[in-house]
N, C-alpha and C positions, 0 to 999 in steps of 0.2 A: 835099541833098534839100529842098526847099519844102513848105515844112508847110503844107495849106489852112488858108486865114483861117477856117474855121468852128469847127474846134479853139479858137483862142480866144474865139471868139463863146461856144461852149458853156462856157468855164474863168473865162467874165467872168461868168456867169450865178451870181443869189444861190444857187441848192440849190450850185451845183459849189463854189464859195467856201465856202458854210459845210461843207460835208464834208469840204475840203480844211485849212480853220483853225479850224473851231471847238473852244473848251477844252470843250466838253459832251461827256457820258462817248457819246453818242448818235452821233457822226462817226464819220469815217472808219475807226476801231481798232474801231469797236462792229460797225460793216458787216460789215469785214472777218472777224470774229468769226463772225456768221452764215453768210458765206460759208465757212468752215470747217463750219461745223456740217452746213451743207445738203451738202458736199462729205462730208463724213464719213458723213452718212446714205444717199446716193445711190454711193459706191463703195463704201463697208462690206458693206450689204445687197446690192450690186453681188456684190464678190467672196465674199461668203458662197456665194452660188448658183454664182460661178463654179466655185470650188473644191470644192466640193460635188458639184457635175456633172461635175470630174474626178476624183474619186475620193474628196477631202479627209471626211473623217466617215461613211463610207460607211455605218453604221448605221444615221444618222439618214434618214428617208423623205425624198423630192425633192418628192413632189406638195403640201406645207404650204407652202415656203417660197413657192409664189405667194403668199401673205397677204405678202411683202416689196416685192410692186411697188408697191403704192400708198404704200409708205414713199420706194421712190428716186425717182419721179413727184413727190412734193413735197420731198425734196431736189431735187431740178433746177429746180421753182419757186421754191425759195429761191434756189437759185444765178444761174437768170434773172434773180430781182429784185436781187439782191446786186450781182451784176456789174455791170446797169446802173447802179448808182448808184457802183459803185467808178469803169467808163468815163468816167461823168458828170463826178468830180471829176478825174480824169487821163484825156480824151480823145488828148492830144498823146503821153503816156508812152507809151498803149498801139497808138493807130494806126499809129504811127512805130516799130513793134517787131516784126520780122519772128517774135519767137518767141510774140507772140501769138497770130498768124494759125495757126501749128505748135497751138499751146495749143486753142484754138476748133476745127481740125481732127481733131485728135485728142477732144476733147468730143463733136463730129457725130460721129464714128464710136462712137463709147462707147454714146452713148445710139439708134444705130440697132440697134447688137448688142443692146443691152436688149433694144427690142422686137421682133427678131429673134429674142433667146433665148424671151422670153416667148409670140410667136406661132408659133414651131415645134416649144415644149416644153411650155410648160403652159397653153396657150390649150385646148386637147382634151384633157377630163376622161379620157377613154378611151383614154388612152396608157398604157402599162404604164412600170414605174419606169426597165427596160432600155430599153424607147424612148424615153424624157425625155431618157435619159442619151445616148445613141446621135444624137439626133438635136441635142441640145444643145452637143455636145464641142467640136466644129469652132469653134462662137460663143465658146462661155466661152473658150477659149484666146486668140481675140482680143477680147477683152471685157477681160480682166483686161493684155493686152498697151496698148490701148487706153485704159485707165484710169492706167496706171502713166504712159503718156508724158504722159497730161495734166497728173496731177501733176509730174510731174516741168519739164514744159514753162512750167504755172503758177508753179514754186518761182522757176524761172530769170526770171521776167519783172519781177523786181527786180537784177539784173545784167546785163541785155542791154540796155536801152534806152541809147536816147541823148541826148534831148528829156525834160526833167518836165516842163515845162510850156511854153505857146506860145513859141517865144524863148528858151529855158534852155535848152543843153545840161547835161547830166549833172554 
């Protein structure tokens, strides 16, 4: 496979080097860090509603948890910004990794069911709890299916590459 020369371009670049080697607690381990966090905030509050809207705590009211979408809204701004800077410092690792493209797929579907859950279920105050649920079902099934492969697809993209950097295989 031929890696474009712009992967290096980007991996010669001062931010991608110091993210890549700096001893500051602030690099690459600190990034990745937040990128947890915003992943954690953005599928958690995710699958809360998911499960929720399949049956999961069925006591508790559906119409509240809207107050959770502007929580996974900025989880996924974290995770945008996280990720570019993770890309930044391993452009080669991750363009040259078929199971990113799976990983980013899986993301774009996750976060469309969001706002597909969101504008079919509690976008109209005047839905009753049965039609939240009813009209929600179908999404949250594939929302939380969608969510699990991303993780799952992000875990792997420390095993599947081939290239870490321009010129390095594995």
């Amino acid at each position: 496979m031929a890696v474009p020369e712009i992967f290096r371009t980007i991996e010669q670049s001062s931010i991608s080097k110091w993210i890549r080697l700096t001893d500051s607690p602030f690099g690459f381990y600190f990034i990745l860090l937040f990128h947890t966090f915003g992943l954690a905030t953005l599928v958690g509050a995710n699958a809360i509603i998911d499960l929720r809207i399949l049956g999961v705590a069925s006591t508790h009211p559906l119409k509240p948890m809207k107050q959770l979408f502007p929580y996974m809204w900025g989880g996924l701004g974290i995770n945008i910004v996280t990720g570019i800077l993770l890309l930044t410092a391993y452009p080669t690792k991750a363009f040259t990794n078929w199971d990113f493209y799976l990983k980013m797929l899986f993301v774009t579907l996750g976060v469309v069911a969001m706002y597909g859950l969101y504008s079919r279920s509690f976008q109209d105050s005047t839905l009753s709890e049965a039609e939240m649920v009813a009209r929600g079902r179908t999404i949250a099934k594939f929302s939380l299916f969608f969510w699990i492969a991303a993780i799952a697809a992000g875990r792997l993209l420390s095993e599947t590459y081939v290239y870490i950097t321009y010129g390095r295989l594995r």
